[in-house]
Backbone of each chain as ProteinMPNN parsed JSONL, in Angstrom:
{"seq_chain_A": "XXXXXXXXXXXXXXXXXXXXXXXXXXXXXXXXXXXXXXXXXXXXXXXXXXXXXXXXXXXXXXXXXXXXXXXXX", "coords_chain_A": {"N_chain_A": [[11.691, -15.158, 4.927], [13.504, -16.197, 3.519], [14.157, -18.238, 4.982], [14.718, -21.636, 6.761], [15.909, -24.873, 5.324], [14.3, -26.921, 3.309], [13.11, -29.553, 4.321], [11.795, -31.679, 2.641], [12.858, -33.942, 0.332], [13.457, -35.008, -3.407], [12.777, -37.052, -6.493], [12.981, -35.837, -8.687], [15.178, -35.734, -10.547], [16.381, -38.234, -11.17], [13.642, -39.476, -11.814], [13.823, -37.817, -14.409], [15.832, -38.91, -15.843], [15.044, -41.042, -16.061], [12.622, -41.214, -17.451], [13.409, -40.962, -20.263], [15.608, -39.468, -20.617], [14.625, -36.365, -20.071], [14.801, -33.138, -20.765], [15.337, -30.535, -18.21], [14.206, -28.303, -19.03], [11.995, -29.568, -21.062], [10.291, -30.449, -18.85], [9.334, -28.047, -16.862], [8.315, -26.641, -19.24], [6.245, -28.61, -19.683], [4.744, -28.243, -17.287], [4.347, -25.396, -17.132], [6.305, -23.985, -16.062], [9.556, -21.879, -15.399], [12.573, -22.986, -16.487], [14.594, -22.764, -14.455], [13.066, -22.688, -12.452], [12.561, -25.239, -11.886], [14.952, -26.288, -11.95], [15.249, -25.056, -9.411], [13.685, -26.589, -7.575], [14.319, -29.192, -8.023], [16.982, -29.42, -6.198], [16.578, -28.625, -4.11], [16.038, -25.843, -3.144], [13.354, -24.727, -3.97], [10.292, -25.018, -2.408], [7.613, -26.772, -4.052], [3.893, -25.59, -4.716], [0.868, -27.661, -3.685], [-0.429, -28.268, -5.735], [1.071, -27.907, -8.175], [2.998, -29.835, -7.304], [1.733, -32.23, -7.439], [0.904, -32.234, -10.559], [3.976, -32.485, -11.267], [4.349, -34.945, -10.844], [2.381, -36.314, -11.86], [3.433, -35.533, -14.894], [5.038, -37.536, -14.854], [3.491, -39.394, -14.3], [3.82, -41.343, -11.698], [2.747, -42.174, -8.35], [2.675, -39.457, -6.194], [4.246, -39.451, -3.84], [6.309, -40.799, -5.029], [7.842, -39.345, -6.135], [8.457, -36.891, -4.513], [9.12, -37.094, -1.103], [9.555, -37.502, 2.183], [11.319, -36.954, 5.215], [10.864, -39.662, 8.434], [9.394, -38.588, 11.11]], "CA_chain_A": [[11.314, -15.605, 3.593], [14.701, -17.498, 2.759], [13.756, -19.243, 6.281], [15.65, -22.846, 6.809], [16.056, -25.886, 4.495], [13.263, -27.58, 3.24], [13.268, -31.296, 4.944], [11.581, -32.506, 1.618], [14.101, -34.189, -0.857], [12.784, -35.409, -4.152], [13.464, -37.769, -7.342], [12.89, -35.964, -10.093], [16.059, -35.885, -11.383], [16.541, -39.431, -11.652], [12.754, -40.068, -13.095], [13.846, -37.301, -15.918], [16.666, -39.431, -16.881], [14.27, -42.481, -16.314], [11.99, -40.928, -18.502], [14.048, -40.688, -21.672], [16.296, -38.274, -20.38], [13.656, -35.848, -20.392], [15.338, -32.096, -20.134], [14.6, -29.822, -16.975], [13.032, -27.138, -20.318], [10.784, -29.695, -21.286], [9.572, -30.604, -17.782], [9.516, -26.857, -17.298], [7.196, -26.445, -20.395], [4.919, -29.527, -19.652], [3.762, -27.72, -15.803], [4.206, -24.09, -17.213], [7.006, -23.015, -15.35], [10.353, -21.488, -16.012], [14.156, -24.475, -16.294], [14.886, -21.996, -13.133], [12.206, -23.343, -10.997], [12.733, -26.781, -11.798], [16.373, -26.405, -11.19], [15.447, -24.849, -7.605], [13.011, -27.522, -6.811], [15.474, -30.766, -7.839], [17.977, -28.449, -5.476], [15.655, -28.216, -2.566], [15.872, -24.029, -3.002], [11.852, -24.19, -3.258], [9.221, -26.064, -2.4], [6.455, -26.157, -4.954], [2.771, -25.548, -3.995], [0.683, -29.133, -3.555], [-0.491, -28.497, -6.977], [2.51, -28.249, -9.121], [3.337, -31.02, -7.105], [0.879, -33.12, -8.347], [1.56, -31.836, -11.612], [5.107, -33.189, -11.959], [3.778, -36.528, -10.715], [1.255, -36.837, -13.253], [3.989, -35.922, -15.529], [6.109, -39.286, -14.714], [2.8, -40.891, -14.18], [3.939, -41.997, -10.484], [2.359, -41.516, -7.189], [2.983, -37.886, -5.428], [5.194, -39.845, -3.097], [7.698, -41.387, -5.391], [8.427, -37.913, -6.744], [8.758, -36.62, -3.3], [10.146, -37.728, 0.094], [9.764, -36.481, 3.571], [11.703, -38.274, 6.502], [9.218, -39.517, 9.198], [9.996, -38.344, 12.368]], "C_chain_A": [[12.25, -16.672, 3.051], [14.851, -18.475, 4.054], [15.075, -20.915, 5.911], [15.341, -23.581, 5.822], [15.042, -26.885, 4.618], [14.212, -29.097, 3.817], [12.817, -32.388, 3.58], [12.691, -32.612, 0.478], [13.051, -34.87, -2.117], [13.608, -36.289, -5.725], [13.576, -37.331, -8.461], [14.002, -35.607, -10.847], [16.401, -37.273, -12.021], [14.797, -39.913, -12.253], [12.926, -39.259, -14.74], [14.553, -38.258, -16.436], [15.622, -40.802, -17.123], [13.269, -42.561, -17.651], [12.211, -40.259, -19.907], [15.329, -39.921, -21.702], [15.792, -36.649, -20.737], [14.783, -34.662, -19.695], [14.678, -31.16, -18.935], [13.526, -28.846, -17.887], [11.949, -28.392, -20.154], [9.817, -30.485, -19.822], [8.646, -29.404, -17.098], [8.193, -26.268, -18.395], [6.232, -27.267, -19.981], [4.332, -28.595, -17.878], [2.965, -26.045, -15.829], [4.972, -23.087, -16.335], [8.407, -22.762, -16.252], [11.601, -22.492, -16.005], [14.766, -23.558, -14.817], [14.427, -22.548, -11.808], [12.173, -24.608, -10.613], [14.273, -26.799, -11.405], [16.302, -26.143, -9.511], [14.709, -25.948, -6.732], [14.294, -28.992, -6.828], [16.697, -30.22, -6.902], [17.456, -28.789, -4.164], [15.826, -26.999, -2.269], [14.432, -23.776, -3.026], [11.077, -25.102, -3.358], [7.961, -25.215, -3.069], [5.261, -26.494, -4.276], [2.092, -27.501, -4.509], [0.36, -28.992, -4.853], [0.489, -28.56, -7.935], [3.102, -29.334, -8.639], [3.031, -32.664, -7.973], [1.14, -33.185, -10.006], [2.637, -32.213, -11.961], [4.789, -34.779, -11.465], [3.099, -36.64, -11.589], [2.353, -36.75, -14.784], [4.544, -37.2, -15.918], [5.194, -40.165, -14.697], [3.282, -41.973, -12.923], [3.047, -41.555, -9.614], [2.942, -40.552, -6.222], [3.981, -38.552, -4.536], [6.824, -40.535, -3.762], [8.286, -40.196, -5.908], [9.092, -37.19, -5.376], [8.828, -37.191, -1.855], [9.705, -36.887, 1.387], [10.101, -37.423, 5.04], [10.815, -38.353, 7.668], [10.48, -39.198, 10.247], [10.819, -36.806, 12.475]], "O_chain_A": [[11.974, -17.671, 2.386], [15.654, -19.408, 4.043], [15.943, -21.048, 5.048], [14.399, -23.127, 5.172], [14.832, -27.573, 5.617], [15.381, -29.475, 3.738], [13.265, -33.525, 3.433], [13.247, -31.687, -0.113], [11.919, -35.221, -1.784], [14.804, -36.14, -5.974], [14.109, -37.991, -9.353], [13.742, -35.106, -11.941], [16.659, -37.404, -13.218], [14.782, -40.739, -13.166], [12.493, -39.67, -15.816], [14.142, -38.678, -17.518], [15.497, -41.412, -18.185], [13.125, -43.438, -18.503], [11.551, -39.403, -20.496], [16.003, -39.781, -22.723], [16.407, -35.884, -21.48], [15.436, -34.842, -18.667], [13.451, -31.144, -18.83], [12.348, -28.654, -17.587], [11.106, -28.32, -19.26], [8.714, -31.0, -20.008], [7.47, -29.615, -16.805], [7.293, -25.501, -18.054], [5.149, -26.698, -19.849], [3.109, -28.6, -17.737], [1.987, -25.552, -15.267], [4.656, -21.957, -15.963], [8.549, -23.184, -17.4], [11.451, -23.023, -14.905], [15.606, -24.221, -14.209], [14.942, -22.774, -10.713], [11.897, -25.091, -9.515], [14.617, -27.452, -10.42], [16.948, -26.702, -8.625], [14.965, -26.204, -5.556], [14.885, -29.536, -5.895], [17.629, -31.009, -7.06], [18.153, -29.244, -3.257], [15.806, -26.78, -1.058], [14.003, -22.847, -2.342], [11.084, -25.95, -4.25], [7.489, -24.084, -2.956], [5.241, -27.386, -3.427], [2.608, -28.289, -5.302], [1.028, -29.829, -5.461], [0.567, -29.639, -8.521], [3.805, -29.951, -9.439], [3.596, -33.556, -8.606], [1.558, -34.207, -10.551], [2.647, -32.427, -13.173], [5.283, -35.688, -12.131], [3.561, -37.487, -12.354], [2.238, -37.602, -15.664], [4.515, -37.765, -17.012], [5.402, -41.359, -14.913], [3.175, -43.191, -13.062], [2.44, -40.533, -9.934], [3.76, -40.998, -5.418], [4.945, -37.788, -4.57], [7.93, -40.686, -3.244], [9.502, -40.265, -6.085], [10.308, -37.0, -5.356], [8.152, -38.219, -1.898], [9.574, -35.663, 1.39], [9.415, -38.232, 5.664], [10.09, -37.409, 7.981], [11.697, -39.379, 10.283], [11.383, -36.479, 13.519]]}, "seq_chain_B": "XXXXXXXXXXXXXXXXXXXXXXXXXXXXXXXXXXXXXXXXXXXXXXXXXXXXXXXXXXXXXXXXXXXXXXXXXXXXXXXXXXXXXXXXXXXXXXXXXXXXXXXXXXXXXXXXXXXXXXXXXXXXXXXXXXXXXXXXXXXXX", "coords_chain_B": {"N_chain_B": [[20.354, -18.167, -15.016], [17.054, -16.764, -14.148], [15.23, -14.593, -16.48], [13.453, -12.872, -14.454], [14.873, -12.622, -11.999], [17.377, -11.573, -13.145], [16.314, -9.203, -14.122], [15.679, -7.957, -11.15], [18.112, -8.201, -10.218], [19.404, -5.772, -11.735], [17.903, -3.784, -11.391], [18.135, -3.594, -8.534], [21.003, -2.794, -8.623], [20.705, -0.108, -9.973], [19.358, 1.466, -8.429], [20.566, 1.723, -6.334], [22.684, 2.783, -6.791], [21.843, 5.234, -8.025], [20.966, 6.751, -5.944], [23.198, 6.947, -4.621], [24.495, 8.743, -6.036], [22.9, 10.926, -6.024], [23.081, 11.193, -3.257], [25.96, 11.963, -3.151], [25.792, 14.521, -5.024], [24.597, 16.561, -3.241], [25.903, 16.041, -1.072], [28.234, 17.648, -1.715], [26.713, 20.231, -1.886], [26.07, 20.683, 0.235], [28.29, 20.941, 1.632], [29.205, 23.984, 0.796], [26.924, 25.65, 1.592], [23.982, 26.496, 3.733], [22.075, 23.622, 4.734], [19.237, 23.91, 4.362], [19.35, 26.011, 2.46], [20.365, 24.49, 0.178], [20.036, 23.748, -3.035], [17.608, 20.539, -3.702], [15.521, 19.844, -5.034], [15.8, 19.623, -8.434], [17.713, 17.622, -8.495], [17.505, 15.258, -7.175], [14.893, 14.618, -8.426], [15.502, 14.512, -10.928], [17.929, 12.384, -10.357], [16.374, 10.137, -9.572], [15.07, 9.687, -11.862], [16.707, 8.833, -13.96], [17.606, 6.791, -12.494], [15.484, 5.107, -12.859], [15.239, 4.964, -15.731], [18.087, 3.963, -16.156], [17.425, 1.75, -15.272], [15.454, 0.023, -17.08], [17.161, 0.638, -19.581], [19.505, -0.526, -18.621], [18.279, -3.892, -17.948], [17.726, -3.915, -20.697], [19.993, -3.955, -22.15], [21.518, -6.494, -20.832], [19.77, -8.716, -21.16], [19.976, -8.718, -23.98], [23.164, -9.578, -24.186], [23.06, -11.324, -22.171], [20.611, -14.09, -23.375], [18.186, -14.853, -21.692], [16.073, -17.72, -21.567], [13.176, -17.67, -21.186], [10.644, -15.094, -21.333], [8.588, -15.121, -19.451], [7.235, -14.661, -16.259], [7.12, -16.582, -13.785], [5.043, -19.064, -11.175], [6.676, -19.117, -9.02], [8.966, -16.624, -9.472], [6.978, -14.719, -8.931], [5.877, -15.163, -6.407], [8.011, -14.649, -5.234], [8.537, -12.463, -5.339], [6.748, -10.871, -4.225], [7.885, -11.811, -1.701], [9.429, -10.579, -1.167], [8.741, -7.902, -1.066], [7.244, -7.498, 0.427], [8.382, -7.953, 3.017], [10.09, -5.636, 2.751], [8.311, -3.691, 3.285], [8.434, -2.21, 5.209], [10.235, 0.211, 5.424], [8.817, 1.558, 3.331], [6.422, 2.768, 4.971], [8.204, 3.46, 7.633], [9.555, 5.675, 6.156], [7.283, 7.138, 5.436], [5.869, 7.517, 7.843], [8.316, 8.9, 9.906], [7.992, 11.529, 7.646], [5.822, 12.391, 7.993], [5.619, 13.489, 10.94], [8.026, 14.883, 11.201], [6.917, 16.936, 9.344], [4.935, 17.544, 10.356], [6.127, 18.796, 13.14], [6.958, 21.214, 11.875], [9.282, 20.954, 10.244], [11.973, 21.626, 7.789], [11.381, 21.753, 4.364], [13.213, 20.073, 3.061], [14.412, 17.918, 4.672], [12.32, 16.785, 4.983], [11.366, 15.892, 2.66], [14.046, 14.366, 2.219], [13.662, 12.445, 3.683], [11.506, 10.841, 3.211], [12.07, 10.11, 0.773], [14.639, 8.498, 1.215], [13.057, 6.406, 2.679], [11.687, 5.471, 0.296], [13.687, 4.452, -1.23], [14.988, 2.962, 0.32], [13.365, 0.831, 0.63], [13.477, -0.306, -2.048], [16.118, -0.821, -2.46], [16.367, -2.35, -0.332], [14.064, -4.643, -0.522], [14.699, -5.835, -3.689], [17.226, -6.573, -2.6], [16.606, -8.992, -0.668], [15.183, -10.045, -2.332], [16.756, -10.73, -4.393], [18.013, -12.939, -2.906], [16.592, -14.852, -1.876], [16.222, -15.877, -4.203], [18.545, -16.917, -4.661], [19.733, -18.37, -2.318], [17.155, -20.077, -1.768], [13.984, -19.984, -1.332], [11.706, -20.681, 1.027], [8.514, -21.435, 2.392]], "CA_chain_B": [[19.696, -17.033, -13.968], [15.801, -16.361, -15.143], [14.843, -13.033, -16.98], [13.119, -11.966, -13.793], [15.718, -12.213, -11.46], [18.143, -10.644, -13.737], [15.852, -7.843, -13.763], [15.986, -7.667, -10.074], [19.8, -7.363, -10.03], [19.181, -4.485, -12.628], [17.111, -2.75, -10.193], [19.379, -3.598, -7.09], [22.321, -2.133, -8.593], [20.426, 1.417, -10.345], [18.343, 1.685, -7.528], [21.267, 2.305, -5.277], [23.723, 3.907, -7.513], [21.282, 6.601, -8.219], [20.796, 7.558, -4.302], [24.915, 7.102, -4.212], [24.881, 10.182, -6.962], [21.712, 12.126, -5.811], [23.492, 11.483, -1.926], [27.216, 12.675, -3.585], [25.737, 15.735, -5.173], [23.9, 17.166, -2.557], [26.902, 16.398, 0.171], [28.768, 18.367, -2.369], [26.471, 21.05, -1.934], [25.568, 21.038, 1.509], [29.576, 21.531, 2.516], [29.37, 25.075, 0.923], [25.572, 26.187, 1.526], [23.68, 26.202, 4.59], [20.984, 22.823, 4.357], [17.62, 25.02, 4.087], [19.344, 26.521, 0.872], [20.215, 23.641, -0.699], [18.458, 22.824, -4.462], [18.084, 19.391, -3.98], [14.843, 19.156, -6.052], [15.837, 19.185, -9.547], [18.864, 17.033, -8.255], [16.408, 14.347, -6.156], [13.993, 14.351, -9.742], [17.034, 14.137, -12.465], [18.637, 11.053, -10.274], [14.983, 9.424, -9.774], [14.44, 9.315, -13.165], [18.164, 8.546, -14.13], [17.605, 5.581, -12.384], [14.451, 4.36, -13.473], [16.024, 4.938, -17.238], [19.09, 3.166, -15.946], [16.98, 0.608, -14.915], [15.122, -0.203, -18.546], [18.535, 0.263, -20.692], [20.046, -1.962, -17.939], [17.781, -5.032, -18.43], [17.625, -4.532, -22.094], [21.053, -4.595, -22.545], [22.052, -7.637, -20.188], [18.802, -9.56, -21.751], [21.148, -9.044, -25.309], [24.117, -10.251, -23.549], [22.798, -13.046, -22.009], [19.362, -13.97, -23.268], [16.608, -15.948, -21.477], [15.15, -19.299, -22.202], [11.739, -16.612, -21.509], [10.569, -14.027, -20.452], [7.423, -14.958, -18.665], [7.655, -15.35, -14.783], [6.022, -18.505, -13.232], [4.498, -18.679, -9.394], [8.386, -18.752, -8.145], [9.218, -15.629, -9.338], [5.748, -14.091, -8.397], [6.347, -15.9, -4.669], [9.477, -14.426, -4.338], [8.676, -10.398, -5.515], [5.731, -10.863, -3.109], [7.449, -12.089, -0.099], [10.666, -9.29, -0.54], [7.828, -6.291, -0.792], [6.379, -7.367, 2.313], [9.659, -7.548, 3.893], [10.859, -4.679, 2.918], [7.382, -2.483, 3.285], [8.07, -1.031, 6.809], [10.661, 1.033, 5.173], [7.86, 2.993, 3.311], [6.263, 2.877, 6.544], [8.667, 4.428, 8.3], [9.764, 6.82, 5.882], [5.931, 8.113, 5.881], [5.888, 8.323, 9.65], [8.823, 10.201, 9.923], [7.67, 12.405, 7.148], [4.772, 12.974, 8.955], [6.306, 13.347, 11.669], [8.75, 15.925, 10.485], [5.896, 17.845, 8.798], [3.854, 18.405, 12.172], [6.941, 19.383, 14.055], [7.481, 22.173, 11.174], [10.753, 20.764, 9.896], [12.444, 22.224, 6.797], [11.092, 20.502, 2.859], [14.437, 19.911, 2.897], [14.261, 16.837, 5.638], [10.93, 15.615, 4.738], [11.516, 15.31, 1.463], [15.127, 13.307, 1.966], [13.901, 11.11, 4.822], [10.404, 9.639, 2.514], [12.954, 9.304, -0.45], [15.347, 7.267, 1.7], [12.49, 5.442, 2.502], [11.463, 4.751, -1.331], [15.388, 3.95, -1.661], [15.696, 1.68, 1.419], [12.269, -0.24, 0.495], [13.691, -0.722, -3.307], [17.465, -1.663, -2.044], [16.165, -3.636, 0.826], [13.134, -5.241, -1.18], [15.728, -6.464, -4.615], [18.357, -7.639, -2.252], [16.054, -10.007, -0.1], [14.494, -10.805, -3.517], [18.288, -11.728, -4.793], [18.494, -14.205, -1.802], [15.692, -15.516, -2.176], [16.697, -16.565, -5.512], [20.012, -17.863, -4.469], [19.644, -19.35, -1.769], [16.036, -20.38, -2.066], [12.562, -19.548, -1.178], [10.88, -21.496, 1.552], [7.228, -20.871, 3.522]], "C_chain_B": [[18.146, -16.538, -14.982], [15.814, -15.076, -15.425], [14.168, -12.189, -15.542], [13.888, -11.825, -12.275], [17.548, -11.397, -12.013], [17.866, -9.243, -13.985], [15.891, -7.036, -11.928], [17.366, -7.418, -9.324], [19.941, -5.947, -10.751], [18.479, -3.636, -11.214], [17.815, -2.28, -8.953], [20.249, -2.503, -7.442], [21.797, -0.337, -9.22], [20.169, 1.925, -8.865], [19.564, 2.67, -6.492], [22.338, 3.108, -5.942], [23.24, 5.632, -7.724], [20.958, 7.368, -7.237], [21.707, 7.806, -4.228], [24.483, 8.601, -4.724], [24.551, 11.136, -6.565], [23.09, 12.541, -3.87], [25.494, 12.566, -1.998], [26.693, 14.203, -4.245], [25.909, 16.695, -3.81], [25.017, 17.335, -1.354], [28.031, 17.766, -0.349], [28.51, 19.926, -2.15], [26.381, 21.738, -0.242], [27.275, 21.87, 2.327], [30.138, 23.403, 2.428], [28.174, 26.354, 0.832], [24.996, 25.54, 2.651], [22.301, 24.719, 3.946], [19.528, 23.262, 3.53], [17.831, 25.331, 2.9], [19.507, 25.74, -0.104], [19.343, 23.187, -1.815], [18.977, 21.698, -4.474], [17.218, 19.21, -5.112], [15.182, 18.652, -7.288], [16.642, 18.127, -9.296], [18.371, 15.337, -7.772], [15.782, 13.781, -7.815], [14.848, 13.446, -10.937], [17.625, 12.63, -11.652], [17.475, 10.188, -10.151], [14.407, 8.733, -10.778], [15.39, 8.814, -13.759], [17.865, 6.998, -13.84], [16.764, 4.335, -12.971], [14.766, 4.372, -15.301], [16.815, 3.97, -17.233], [18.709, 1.742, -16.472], [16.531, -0.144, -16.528], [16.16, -0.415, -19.292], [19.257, -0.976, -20.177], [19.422, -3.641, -18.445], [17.533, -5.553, -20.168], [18.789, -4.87, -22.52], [21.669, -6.428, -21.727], [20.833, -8.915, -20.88], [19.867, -9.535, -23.44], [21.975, -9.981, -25.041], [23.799, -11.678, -23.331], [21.131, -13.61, -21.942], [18.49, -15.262, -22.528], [15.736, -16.951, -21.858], [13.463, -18.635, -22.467], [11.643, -15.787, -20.59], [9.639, -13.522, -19.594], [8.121, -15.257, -17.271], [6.723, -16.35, -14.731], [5.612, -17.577, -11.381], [5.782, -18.208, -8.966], [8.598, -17.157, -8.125], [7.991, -14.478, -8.512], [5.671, -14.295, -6.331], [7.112, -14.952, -4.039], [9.616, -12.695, -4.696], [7.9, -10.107, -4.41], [6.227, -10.514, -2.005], [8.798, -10.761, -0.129], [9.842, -7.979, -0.829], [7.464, -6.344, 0.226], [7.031, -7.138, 2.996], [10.192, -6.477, 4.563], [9.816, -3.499, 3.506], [7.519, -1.533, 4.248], [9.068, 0.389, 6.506], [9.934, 2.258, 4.603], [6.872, 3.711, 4.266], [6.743, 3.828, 7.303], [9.087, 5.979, 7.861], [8.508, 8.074, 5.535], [6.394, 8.804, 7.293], [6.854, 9.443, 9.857], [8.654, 11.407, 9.041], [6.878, 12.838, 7.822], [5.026, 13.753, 10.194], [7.507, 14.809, 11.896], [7.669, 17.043, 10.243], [4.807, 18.661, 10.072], [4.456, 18.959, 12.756], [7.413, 20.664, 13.157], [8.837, 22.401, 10.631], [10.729, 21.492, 8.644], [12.212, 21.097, 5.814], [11.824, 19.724, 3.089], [14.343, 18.481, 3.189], [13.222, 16.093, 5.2], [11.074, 15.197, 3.777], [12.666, 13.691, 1.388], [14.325, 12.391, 2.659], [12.727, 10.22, 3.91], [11.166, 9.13, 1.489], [13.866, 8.316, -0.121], [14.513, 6.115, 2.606], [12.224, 5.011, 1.243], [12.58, 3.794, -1.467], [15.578, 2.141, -0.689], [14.501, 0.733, 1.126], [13.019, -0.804, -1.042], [14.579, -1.484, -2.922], [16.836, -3.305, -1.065], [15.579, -4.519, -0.187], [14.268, -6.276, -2.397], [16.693, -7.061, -3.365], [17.773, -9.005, -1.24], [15.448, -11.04, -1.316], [15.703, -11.813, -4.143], [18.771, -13.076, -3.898], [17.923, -15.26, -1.839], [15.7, -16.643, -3.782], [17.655, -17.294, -5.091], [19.848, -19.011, -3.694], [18.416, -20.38, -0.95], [15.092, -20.18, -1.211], [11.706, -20.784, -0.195], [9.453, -21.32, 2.531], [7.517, -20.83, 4.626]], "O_chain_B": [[18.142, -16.11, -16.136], [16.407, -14.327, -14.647], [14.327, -10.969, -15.49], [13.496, -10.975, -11.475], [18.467, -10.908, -11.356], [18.679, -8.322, -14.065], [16.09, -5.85, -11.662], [17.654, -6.767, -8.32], [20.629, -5.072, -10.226], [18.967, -3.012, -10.272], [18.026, -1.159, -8.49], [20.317, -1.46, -6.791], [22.521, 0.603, -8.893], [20.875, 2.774, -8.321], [19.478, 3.827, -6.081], [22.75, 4.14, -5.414], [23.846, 6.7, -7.645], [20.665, 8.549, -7.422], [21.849, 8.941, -3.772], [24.179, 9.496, -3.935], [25.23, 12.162, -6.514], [23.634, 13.586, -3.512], [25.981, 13.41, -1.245], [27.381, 15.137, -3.834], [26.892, 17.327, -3.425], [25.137, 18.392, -0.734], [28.506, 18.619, 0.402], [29.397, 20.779, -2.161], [26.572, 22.865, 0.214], [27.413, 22.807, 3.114], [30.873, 24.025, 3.195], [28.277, 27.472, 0.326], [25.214, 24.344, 2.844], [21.723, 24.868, 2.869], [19.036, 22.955, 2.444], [16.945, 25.143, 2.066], [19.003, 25.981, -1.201], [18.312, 22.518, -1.74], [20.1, 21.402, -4.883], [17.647, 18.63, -6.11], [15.005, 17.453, -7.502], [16.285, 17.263, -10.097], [19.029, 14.362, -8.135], [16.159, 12.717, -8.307], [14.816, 12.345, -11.487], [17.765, 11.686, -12.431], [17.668, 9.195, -10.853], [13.665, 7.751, -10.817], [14.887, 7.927, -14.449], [17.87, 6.129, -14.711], [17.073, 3.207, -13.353], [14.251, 3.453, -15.938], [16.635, 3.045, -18.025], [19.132, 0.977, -17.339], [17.382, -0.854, -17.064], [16.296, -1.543, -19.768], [19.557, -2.009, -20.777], [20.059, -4.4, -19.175], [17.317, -6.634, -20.716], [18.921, -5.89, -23.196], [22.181, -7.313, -22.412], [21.277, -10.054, -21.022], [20.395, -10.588, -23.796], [21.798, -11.125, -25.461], [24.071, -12.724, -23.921], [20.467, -13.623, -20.905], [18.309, -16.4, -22.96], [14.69, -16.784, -22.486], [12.721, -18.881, -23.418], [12.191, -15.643, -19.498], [9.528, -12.404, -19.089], [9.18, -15.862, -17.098], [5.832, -16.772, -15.469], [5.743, -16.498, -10.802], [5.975, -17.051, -8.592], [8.466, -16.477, -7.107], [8.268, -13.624, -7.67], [5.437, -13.524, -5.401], [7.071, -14.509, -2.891], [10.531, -11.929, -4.392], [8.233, -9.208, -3.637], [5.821, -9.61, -1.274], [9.021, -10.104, 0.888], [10.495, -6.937, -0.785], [7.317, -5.396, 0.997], [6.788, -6.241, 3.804], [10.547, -6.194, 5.707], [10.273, -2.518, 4.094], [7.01, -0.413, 4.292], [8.86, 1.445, 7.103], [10.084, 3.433, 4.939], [6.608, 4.913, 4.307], [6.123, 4.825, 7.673], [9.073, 7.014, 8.527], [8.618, 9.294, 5.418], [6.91, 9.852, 7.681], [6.52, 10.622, 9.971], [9.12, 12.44, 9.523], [7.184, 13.873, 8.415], [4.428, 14.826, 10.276], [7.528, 15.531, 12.893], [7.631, 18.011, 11.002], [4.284, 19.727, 10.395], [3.873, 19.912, 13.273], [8.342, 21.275, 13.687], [9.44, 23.469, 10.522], [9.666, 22.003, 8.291], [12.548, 19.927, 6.0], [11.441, 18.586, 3.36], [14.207, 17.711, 2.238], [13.254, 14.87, 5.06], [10.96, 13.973, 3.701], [12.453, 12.578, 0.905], [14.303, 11.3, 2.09], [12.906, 9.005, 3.831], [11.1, 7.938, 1.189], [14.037, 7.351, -0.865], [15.069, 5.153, 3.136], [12.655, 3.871, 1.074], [12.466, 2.602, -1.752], [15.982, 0.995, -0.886], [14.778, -0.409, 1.492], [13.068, -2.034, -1.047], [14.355, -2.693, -2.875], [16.883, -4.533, -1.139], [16.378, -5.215, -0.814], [14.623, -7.385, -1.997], [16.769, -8.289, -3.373], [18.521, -9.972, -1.099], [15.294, -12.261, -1.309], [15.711, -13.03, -4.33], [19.619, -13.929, -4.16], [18.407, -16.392, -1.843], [15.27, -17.749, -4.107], [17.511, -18.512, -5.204], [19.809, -20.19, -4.043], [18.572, -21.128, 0.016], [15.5, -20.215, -0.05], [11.134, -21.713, -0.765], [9.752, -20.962, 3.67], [6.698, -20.456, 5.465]]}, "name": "protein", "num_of_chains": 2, "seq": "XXXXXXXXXXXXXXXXXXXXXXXXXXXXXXXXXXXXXXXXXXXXXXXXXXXXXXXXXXXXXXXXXXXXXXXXXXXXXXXXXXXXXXXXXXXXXXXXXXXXXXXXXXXXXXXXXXXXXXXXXXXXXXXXXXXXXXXXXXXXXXXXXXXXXXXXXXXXXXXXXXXXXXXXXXXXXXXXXXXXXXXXXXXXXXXXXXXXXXXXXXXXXXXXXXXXXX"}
């Protein structure tokens, strides 16, 4: 269950600050999750399902890829 | 630390304190009474419920202490109670079977009773402390 280290890295720490300096709460509040889960995701402790994915992309208003990362190969 | 893994340290730590007590009586008793005679019941019941009390005062007080941004869970937490029940399930598993097991071969209450309760025990312990890891050091498919 606590299996190996996700390979996906992601930006949304630097689009919160991009985006006003938007706090992990109200990122947190805008998807409907808890400042816990958003702390474990900008961490890489969990990977969120493709929908909440989407979901913090639509927050920032980027494409699902600038939020998240995955090295090729 | 969210409200529902602070409840899952609550649990961790009754969970097993209250088998310590029930397991300290009963050795207590067993050193000057043959096994068979042993009253564990009321002893088994009273720490059972002890704990599950524990457990409630526990989380209400540490929720005082240090309170919670909220107190809903999200998927995460729901993810992560999921995948440490499954984990842990073979413990109630096993502590059936060997009840069973016990019970066909005409063992003494005595035995059947401890060995399904140290399954309950070892599915709770086990279950919270995979759940605590899972928290820490994070949750991946």
């Amino acid at each position: 269950m606590t299996g190996k280290p996700t390979r996906i890295t992601n930006s949304i720490r630097a689009l919160r600050f991009a985006r006003g300096e938007m706090t992990q709460a109200q990122l947190a509040l805008r998807i409907g999750v808890t400042r816990q889960t958003i702390i474990a995701i900008e961490q890489g402790r969990y990977s969120p399902s493709l929908e909440m994915a989407f979901q913090i992309a639509q927050v920032f208003q980027v494409p699902l890829d600038e939020v998240f990362q995955y090295p090729a190969g | 630390m969210s409200y529902e893994e602070k409840g899952v340290w609550v649990y961790l730590v009754t969970s097993a304190a209250g088998y310590l007590v029930y397991l300290a009586i009963i050795a207590g008793r067993v050193a000057s009474t043959p096994v068979t005679a042993v009253s564990y019941v009321p002893v088994l019941l009273w720490t059972a419920g002890a704990a599950i009390l524990a457990s409630v005062i526990g989380r209400t007080l540490v929720e005082t202490a240090r309170p919670s941004d909220s107190r809903r869970s999200d998927v995460r937490d729901r993810e992560i109670a999921r995948s440490g029940e499954f984990a842990s399930r073979w413990f109630i598993v096993a502590g059936a079977a060997a009840g069973l097991a016990m019970a066909l071969a005409r063992w003494d209450y005595f035995w059947i009773a401890n060995v399904i309760y140290l399954g309950f025990v070892l599915w709770a312990v086990a279950g919270s402390a995979l759940k605590v890891a899972a928290y820490r050091s994070g949750l991946q498919p």
